[in-house]
N, C-alpha and C positions, 0 to 999 in steps of 0.2 A: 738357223739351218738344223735339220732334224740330226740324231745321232747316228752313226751307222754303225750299228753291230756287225761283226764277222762272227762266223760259224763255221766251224766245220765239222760232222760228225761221221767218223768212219766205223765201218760195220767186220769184223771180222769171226767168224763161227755165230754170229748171231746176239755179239755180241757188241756194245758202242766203247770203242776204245779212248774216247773223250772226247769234254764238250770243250767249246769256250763262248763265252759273253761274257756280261757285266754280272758281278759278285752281286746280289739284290740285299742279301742279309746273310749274316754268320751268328750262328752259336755255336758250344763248345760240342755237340754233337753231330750237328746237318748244317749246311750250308742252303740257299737259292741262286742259282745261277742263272739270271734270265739271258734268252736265247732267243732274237727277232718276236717277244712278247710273249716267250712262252716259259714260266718260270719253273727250274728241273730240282726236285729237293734233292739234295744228294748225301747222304751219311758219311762222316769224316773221323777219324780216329782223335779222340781231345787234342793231343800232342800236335795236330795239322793247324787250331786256333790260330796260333802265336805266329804262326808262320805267313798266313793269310792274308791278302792287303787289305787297306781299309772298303769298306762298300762300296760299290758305285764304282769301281777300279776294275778294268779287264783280268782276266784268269782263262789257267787253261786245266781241267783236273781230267787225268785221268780216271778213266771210271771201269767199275765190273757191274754188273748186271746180277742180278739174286733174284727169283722169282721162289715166292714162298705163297702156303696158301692152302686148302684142302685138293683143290683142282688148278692150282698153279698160277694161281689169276692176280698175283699182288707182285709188282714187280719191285724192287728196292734198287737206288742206286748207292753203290759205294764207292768215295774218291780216294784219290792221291793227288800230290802236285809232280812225281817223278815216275819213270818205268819201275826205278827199281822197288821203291814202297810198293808199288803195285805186284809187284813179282814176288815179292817176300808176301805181301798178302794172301797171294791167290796159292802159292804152295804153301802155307798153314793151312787155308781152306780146304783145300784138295786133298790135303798126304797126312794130318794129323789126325787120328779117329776121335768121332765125335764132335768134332769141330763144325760148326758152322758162320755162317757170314759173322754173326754177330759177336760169336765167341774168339772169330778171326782176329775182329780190331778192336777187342780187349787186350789179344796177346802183343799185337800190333803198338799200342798206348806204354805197353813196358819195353817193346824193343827199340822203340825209337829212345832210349836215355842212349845207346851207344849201338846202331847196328851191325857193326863193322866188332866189337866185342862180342856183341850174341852170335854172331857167325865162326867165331872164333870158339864162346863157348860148347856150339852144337859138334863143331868138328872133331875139337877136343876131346869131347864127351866130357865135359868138365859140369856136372850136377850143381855140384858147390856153386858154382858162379853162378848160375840161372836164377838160384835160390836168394843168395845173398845178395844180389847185383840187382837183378832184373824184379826180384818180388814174386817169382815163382811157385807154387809150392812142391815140395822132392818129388809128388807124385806129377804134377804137370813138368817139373823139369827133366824128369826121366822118360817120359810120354814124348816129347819133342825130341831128345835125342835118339831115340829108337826108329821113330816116324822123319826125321830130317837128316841124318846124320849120314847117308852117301846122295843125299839132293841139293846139300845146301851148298855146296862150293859150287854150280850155276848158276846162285845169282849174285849178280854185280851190286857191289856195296859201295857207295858213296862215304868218303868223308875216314878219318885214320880211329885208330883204336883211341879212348878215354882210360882205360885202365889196363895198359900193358902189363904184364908181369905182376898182376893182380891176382890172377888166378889161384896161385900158391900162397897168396896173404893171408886170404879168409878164412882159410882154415885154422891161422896161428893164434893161440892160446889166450896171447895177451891181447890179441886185438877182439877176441871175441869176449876177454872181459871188458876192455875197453867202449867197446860199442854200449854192452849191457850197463854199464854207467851210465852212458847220454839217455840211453832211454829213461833210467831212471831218474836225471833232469827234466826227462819231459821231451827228447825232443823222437823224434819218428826215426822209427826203426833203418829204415831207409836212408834217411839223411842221415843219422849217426853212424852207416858202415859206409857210406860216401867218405863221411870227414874225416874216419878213423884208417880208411885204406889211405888215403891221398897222404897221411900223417906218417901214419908207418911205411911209405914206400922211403920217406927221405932220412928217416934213420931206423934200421930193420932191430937195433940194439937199442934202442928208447926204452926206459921202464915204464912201467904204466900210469904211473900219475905224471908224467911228462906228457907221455903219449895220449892223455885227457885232454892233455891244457893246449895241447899243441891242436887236437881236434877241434879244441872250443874256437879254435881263431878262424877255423875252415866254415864254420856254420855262420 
């Protein structure tokens, strides 16, 4: 018995709001979604890989439409699996200068570590955290808070905060020599102010070779 795909593709401002059929293949940049034999490449933000079922498995991704090109004529699609990835996508695209599709789900691959904290940080207007948290740099994290910071409370955030009452960690003292250790172990910048906030949240009086060791267990 043949397979039967379902489809549906809706149109609104000229745009296809998402597809679905069978996943054809995945990599950590595009996807193939075939559609009744018609296979749709779609660009995915890396962070959507892990999420993705195996091949050959139904999906439904939201998609935006980018038409780039000297006379408009290359069309690109870009997915999500939810509205809201999608919404947080399309207002970086739209509201942040200079931004384009591509530069959208680059910023998109850092916010997905906690969306529901970069929403927090943009409202805040908390630089620090963009910076330290997200892998920003001061000059993009102050660029998004100027450009986001009375849009971002419209969109709907899945899923609760990862680093509550973080915000005011990053700046302290001993945690930013504490970080500066790990790196000097070797390990990435990133991951060593992960290990070292998560550490210092549960003792704010730790000295700093405790506040190491206590890191080392987090990595």
């Amino acid at each position: 018995m043949p397979l039967c795909i379902y489809t549906v593709i809706l149109y609104n401002e000229s745009m296809i709001d998402y597809i679905k059929g069978i996943l054809d293949s995945k990599n950590t940049d595009n996807i193939v979604v075939d559609v009744n034999g018609i296979g749709y490449k779609i660009s995915i933000p890396v962070s959507l890989f892990d999420k993705l079922p195996a091949a050959g498995s139904f999906v439904k991704i939201y998609a935006v439409e980018a038409v780039s090109g000297m006379y408009g004529g290359v069309i690109h699609l870009y997915g999500f699996l939810s509205h809201d990835e999608r919404d947080m996508y399309l207002l970086i695209k739209e509201e942040v200068p200079d931004t384009g599709a591509k530069k959208a789900m680059e910023y998109m691959d850092k916010i997905s570590k906690s969306p529901a904290d970069f929403k927090i940080a943009i409202s805040s207007k908390n630089s620090a955290m963009l910076h330290d948290i997200f892998g920003f740099t001061k000059k993009t994290a102050d660029k998004l808070i100027a450009a986001l910071k009375d849009k971002i409370a419209s969109v709907n955030i899945a899923g609760e905060q990862k680093w509550a009452g973080v915000s005011r960690i990053i700046e302290d003292s001993v945690v930013a020599e504490a970080v500066a250790g790990l790196i000097v172990l070797g390990y990435k910048e990133s991951h060593a102010r992960n290990a070292v906030s998560k550490a210092y949240a549960e003792n704010e009086n730790i000295k700093l070779e405790d506040l190491i060791k206590k890191s080392l267990r987090n990595l």
